[in-house]
N, C-alpha and C positions, 0 to 999 in steps of 0.2 A: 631087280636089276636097276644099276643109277646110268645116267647118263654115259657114265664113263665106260661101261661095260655094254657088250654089245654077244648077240648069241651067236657061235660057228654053226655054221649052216649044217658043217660036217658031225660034229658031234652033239650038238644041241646044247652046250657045257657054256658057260659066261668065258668069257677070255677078255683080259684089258685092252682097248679099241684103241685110248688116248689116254696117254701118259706125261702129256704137254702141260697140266695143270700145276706144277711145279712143287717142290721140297712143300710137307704139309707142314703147319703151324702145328707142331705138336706142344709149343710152350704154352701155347693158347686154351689146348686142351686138354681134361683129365686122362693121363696116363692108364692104359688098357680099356679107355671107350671107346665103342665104334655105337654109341645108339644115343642120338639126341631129340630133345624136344623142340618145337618150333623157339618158345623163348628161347632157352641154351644158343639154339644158331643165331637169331637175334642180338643177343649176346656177344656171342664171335665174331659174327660179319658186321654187325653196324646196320644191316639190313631190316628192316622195318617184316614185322609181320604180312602185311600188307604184300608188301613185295616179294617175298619168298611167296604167297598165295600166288600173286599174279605169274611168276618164272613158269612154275608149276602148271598155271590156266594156257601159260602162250606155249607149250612146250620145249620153254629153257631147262625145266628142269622136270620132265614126263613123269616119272616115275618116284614118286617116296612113297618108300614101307610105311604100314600103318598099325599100328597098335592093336588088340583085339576088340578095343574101345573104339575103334576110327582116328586113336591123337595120331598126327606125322611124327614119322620119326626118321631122322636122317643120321645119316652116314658117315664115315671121317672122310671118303670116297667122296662124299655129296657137297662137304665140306672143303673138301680140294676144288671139286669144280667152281665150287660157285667163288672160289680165290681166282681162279682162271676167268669168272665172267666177270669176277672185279676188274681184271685188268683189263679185258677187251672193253668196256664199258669206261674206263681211261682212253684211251685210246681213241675214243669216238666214235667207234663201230657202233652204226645202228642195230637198233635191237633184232630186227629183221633178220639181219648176216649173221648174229649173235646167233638165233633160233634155227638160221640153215646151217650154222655153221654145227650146231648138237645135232642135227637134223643128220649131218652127213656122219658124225661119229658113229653115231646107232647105225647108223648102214653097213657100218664095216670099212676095211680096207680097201676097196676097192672105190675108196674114194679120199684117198691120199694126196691125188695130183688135186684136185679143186678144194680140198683144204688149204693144201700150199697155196694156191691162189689167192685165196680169200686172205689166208694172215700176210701174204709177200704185199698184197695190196694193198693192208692195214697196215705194215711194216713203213712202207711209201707215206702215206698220210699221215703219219706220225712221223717220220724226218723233216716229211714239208714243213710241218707245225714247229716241232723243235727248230729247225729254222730262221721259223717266221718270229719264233720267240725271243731267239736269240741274238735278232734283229732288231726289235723291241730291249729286251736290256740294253744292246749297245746307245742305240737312243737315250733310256733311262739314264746309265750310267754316264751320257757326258751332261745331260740334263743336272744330275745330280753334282758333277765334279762343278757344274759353273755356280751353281746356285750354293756349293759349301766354300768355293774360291771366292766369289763376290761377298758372302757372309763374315766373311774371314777379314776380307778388305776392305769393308763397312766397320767392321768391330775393331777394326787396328785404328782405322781414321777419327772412331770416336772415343780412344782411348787417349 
């Protein structure tokens, strides 16, 4: 079971918990696999060995299948998520909220409202910034218009 899957209490069966991890990169990946090696995810994500270890140690990512040899092997599932912790790790979400944030998936449904919570309030913090950014380019760019206008009128003067 990955992160994304979580067990009904009622039947004991996997059912999909979080479906928020968005459209999977299938261009990314060999058509009709669902079974990767730690390199291959490495590969895909950009993500360092290391760090897939680490996801796995904090329980970002609890659960990867494992070979009959002990290799990890993950999932197109695992694969989605970890696109999903790419983007909350944009965003600036400490890894903490990141961790309660799987922490609540695997719970179940009946923790929907303090999901909402948690991304409406990363939602917030990430306007502030876009904001705060785009506060900064207007700066930049009158920065820029003065220093391409006085170049402009320096290079005429000494033509």
């Amino acid at each position: 079971m990955t992160v994304m899957e979580t067990t009904s209490e009622a039947t004991g069966t996997a059912t999909a918990a979080d479906t928020c991890a968005g459209p999977p990169e299938r261009e990314r990946r060999p058509d009709g696999r669902d079974n990767y090696t730690i390199s291959e995810v490495v590969a895909f994500t950009g993500l360092s060995a290391h760090t897939l270890r680490w996801y796995e140690r904090i329980g970002l990512m609890p659960h990867i299948d494992r070979s009959h040899t002990g290799q990890r092997r993950y999932s197109n599932r695992d694969l989605d998520w970890l696109g999903l912790v790419g983007k909350l790790r944009l965003t600036g979400m400490p890894v903490a909220d990141m961790v309660r944030y799987a922490e609540m998936v695997r719970a179940g449904d009946h923790t929907y409202m303090e999901r909402y919570e948690l991304l409406e309030e990363t939602r917030r913090d990430v306007k502030a910034r876009i904001a705060e950014l785009q506060d900064t380019l207007a700066v930049l760019d009158r920065k820029i218009s003065f220093y391409g206008d006085a170049g402009r009128a320096l290079a005429s003067e000494r033509s």
